[in-house]
N, C-alpha and C positions, 0 to 999 in steps of 0.2 A: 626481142620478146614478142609472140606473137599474142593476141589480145582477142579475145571473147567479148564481145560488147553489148552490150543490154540499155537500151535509148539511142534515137537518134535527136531528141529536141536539143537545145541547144547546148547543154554539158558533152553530152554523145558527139555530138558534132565537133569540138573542139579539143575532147579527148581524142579522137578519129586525126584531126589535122596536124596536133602537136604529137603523138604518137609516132605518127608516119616522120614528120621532120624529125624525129630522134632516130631514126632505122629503124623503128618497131613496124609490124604488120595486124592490121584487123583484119583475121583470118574471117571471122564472118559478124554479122552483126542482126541485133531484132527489136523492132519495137511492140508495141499495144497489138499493133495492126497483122502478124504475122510471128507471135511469141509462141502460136500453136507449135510452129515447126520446129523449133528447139527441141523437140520431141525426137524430128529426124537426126540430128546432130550427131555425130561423133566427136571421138576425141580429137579437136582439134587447135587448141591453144597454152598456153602457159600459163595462163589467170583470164578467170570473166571476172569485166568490170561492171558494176549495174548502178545507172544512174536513170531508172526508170522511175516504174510509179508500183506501187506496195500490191497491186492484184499481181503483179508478173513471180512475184514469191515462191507461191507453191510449184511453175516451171523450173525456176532455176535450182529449187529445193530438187526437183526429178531429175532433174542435169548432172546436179553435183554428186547424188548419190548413188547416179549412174558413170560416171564418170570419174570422179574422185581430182577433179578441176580446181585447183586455188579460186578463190572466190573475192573480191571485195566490194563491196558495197555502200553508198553514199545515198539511199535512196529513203528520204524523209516521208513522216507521216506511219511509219510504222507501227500498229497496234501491239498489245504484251503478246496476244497471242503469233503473232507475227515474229515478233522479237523470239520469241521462241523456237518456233518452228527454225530461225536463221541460227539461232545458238546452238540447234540438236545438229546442223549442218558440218560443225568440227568434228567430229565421227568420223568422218567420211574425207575431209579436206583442210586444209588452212584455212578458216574465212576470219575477215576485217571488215566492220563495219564502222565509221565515223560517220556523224551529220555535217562533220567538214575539216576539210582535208587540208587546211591552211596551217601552216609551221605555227604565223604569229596566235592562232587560233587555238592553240594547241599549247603555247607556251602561257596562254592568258587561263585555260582553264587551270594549268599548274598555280600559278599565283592567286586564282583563286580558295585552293585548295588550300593552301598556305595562310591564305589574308582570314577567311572567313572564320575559323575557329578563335582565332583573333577579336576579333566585330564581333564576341556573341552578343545580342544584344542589341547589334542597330537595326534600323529597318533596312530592308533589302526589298530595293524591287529593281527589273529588267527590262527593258526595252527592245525593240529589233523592230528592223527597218527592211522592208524589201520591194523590187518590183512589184507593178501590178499586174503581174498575170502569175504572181505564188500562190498557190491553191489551197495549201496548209498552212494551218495556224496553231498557236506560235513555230516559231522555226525551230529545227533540231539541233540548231547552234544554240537559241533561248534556253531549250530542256538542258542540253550537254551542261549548259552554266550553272542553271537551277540543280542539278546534281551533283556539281562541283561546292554548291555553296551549302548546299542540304542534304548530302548522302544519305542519312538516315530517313530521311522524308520527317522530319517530323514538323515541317512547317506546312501550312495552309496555301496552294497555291490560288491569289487572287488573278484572275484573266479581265482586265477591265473593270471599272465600276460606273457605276451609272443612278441616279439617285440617289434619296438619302440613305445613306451606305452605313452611318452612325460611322465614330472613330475607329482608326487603325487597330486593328487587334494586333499585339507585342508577336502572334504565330503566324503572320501574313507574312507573305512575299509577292511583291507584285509582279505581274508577268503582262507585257504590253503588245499590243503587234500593230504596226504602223505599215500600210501598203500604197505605195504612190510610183509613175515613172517606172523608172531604169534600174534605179537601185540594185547593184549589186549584194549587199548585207552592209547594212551597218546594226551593231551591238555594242549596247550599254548597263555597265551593271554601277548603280547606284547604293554605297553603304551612307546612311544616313546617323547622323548622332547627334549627342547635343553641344550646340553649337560648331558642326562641322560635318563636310561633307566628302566623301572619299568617292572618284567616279573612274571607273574601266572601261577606253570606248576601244572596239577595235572596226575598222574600216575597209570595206573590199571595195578597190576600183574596178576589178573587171571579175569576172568568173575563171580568170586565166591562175590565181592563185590555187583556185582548188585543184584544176585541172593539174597541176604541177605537183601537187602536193600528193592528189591520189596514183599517178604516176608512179611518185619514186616511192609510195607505200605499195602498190601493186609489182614492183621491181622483190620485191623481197618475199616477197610471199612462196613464190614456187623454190620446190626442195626444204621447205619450212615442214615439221613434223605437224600430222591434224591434229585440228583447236582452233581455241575462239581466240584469236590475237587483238590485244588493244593498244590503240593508237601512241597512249604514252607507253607502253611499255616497247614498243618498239625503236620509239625515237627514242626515252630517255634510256632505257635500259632497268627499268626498277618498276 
């Protein structure tokens, strides 16, 4: 598979070295610093992967719908309008976007989906844990949860509290973001009741999890007909 790549910090970087060890090829790559020249590019890969930062968008939007390139994407902090502009990009290509590309991550949003309609009625709130050099807050693992557990939005998201806050309103869900260290992600969803409590934690030791996970999602993409493809509907098939 040869590969399009978009970031070189350190996702980019490690996409780039575990790629190469499987016999895939990064035909070329760009970051912040030189994203103008994707401009010059031709067709020259199988899927661009973009594990950049949310201004690089509207390039890869000119890429795609110049080229008609399998697209997938892991690149958090994304605005609606953003999200959109990458959703009008199925026109033109396959694209995938996840906040994270971990199997177990994936299989916890499913059991949330399942648990939650369950729990109406408990308090729900989340936690997420990450280095300190993440830039965005909460992480798109956090949101991916909080969507799993509220599709309709119809709860209140709380980000922190601070002061007299007065008591929990029953349409809260709390949403945490903790930044210290190394931290790879750690995520926690918390179903609260009375007298009991239910907790979902799930744990990344390296980044080398996503890197694998966006891999074999980006394996599948090219010869896939254009559209917006989603993570479970890929791995589960529903």
């Amino acid at each position: 598979m040869k590969i399009l790549l978009i970031g070189r910090g350190r996702m980019g970087q490690m996409i780039q070295s575990t790629a190469e060890a499987d016999g895939d090829t990064i035909a070329a790559s760009f970051d912040e610093f030189d994203i103008d020249d994707l401009a010059k590019e031709g067709e020259v890969a199988d899927v661009m992967m973009d594990f950049s930062r949310p201004e690089a968008l509207p390039y890869l939007a000119d890429y795609v719908r110049r080229t008609g390139t399998p697209l997938l994407s892991g690149t958090t902090g994304l605005s609606d309008e953003q999200k959109r502009l990458f959703e009008s990009l199925g026109e033109f290509a396959p694209v995938l976007w996840s906040a994270n590309y971990s199997l177990c991550v994936a299989v916890l949003y499913r059991v949330l989906k399942l648990v939650a309609p369950i729990l109406n009625g408990y308090d729900v709130e989340i936690t997420e844990t990450h280095h300190n050099q993440k830039t965005d807050a909460p992480s798109g693992t956090a949101k991916l949860f909080l969507d799993a557990i509220d599709p309709a939005h119809a709860l209140t998201p709380t980000y922190g509290r601070e002061g007299d806050v007065g008591k929990r309103r029953p349409n809260e869900i709390g949403v945490h973001a903790l930044r210290g260290g190394t931290v790879a992600g750690t995520h926690t969803v918390h179903f609260f009741g009375q007298d009991e409590e239910l907790e979902f934690t799930h744990r990344a030791a390296s980044r080398q999890i996503f890197v694998n996970g966006a891999l074999r999602m980006a394996r599948l993409l090219p010869g896939k007909p254009n559209g917006v493809y989603d993570l479970q509907t890929l791995l589960f098939g529903d």
